[in-house]
C-alpha positions in Angstrom: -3.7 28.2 8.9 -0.8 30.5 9.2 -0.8 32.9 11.9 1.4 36.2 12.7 3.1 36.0 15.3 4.4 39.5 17.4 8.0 40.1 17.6 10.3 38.0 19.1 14.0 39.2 20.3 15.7 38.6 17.8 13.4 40.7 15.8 13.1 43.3 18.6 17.0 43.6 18.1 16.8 44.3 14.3 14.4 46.7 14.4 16.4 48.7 17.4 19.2 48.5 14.9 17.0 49.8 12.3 16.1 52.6 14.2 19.4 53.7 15.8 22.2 52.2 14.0 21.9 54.6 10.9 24.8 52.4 9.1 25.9 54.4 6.1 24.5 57.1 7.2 26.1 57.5 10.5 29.2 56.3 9.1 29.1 59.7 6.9 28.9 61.5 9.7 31.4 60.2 11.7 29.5 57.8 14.0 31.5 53.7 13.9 30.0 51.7 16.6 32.8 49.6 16.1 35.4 51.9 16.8 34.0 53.0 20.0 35.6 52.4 23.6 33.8 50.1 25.8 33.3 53.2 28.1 31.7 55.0 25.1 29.5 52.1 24.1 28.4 52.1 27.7 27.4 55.8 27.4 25.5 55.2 24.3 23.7 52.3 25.8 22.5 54.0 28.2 21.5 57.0 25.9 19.6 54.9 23.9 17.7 53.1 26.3 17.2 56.6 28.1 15.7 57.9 24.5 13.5 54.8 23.8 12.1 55.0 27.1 11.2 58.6 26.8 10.0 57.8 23.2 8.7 54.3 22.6 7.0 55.4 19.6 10.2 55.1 17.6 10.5 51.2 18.0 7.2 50.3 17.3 8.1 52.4 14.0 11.1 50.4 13.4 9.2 46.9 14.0 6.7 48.2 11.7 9.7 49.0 8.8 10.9 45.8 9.6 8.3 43.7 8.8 6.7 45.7 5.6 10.9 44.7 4.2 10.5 41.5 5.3 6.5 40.9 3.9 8.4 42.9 1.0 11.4 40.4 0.4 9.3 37.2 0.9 6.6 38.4 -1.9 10.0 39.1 -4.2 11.2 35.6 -3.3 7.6 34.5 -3.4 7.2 35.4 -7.0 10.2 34.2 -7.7 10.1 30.4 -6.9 6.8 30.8 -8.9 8.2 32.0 -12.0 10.9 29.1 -11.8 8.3 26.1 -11.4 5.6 27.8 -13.3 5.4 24.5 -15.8 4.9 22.0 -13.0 2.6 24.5 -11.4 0.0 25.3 -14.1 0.7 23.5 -16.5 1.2 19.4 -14.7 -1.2 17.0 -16.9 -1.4 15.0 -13.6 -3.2 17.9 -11.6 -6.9 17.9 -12.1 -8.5 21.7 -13.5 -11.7 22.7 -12.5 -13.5 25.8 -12.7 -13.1 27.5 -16.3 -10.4 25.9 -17.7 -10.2 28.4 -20.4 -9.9 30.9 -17.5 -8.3 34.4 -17.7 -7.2 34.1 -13.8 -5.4 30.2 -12.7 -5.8 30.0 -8.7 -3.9 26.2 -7.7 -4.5 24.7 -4.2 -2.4 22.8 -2.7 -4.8 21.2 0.2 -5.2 18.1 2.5 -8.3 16.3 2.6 -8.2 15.9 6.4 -6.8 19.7 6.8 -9.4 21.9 8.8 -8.9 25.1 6.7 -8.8 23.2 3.4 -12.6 22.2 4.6 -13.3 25.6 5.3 -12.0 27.2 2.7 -13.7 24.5 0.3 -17.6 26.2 0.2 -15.7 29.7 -0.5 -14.1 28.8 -3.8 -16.7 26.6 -4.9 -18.7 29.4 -4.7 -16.5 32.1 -6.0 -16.0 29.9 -8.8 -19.9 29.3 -9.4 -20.0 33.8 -9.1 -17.0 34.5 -11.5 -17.2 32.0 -14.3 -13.9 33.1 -15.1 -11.6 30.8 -12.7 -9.3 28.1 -14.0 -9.0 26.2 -10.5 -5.8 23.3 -10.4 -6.2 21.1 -7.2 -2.2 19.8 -6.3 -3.1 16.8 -3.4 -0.5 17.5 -0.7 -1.1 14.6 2.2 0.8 16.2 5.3 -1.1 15.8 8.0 -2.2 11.7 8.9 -1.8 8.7 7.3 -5.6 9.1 6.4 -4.2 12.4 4.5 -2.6 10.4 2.7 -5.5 7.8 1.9 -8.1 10.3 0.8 -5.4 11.9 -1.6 -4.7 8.5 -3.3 -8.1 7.2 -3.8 -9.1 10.5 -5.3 -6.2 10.4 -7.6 -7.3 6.9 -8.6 -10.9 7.2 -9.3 -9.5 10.3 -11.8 -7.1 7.3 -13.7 -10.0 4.8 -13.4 -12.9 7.1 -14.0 -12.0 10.1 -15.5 -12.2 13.8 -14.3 -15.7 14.1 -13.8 -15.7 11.3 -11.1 -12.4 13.0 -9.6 -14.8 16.0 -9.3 -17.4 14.5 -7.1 -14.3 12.5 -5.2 -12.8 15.5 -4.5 -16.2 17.3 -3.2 -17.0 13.8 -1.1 -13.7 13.6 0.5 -13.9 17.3 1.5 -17.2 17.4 3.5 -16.6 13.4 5.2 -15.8 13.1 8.4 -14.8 9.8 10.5 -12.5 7.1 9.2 -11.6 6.4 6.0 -11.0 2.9 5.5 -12.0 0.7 2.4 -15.6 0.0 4.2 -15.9 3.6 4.0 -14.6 4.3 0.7 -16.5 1.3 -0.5 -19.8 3.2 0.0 -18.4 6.3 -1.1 -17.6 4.6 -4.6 -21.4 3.8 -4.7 -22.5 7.0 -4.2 -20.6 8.7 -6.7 -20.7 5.8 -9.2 -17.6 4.2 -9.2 -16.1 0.8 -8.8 -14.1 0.4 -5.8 -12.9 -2.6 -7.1 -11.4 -1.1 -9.7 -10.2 2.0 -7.6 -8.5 0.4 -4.8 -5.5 -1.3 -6.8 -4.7 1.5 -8.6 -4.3 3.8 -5.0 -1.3 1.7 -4.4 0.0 1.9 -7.7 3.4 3.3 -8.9 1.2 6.2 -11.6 -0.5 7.2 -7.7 2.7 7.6 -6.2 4.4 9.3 -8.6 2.2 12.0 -8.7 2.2 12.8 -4.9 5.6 12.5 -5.2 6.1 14.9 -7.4 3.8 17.1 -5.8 5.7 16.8 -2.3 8.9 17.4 -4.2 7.3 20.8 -6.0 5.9 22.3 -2.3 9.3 21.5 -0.9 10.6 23.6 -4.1 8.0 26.1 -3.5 9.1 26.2 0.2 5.5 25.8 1.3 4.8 23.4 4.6 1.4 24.0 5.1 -2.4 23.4 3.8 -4.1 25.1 2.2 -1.4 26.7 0.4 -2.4 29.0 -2.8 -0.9 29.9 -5.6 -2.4 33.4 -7.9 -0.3 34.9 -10.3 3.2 35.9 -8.9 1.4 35.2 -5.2 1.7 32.8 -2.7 -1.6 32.8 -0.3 0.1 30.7 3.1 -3.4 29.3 4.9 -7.1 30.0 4.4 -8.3 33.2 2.8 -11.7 34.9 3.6 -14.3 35.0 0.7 -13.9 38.5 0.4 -10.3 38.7 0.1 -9.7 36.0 -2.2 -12.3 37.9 -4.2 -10.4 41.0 -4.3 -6.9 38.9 -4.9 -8.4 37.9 -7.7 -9.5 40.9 -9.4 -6.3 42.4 -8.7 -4.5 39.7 -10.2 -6.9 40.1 -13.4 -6.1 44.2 -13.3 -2.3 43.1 -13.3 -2.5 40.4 -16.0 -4.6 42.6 -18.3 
């Protein structure tokens, strides 16, 4: 999951310039910080410190400004990188659909079988997709995290080339809610369960169609500028780590409201 973090410095620094170095502005009305003496800019120092201390107000204002521009400018190059790789994105034979796949809304997941808030996040949209009936849902495998990542993501993508999507399907659920090892014992028994035959699987995990695929997706998420799991995409949005129910709900309606 992706967290927000509070200020740092360097951040501190542009927002105090955002609040008192009115740039064009101040240049209007005869104000250059770099034209000032060094005693001058010694006087102003102190001036401003003197005024934030007396009104502290005015730099949690600027930190604010500064991050809605920079939520602002990241959406904008957000949209952007989806507009430029919207083919591979929603439209990659490779990547198995779900949901609706006649859909009026496309949400796409990239997620890690062993990634914590992929698992969490997995009983949300299988319900929201159960409630809206109106979800085209795109899985992209993105094996980050452990070499067992990167097990789970090929045997699923084989059983889809041995079996067909159906049998992906139940992979994908299995893989999602198993914990402990996953080793061919393991994936053995889970092949059983599900109706598969293992056999049949295993060679084709290591094979080059396998690879290719996670290749391809690795290469897209570095194009996409995403590094985490799970990553979303909906509409002109990117949705960095696990959403609530609730929101993801409301993301999506907005995105139908927009589309419409």
């Amino acid at each position: 999951m992706f967290r927000s973090r509070p200020p740092h410095r360097a951040a501190l620094a542009a927002a105090l310039g955002l609040a008192l170095m009115a740039g064009p502005a101040a240049a209007a009305n005869g104000f250059d910080f770099k034209t000032m003496t060094p005693a001058q800019k010694a006087d102003f120092g102190r001036a401003v410190r003197a005024y934030l201390m007396d009104h502290p107000e005015v730099l949690v204002e600027a930190i604010d400004k500064l991050q809605s521009r920079q939520a602002e400018a990241q959406a904008a190059s957000d949209a952007t990188l989806i507009k430029a790789n919207a083919k591979a994105i929603f439209d990659d034979p490779t990547s198995w659909v779900g949901g609706n796949p006649e859909g009026n809304v496309t949400l796409v997941e990239f997620m890690d079988y062993r990634c914590g808030y992929c698992r969490k996040a997995f009983p949300d949209i299988a319900r929201m997709l159960k409630a809206d009936g109106r979800i085209r849902f795109i899985v992209k495998e993105l094996p980050i995290l452990t070499p067992e990542s990167v097990t789970g993501a090929r045997y699923a993508l084989a059983v889809r080339q041995v079996a067909g999507d159906a049998a992906y399907a139940k992979a994908h659920d299995a893989l999602m809610v198993l914990n402990g090892p996953l080793n061919d014992a393991v994936l053995t028994r889970l092949s059983q369960k599900i109706g598969v035959d293992f056999d049949a699987v295993k060679p084709a995990m290591e094979g080059p169609s396998v690879s290719h695929i996670l290749a391809r997706n690795s290469a897209l998420a570095d194009r996409m500028q995403i590094n985490g799991t799970p990553t979303f995409v909906l509409g002109d949005q990117l949705l960095r780590g696990y959403v609530p129910y609730a929101q993801l709900q409301d993301l999506v309606a907005q995105t139908r409201r927009e589309d419409g």
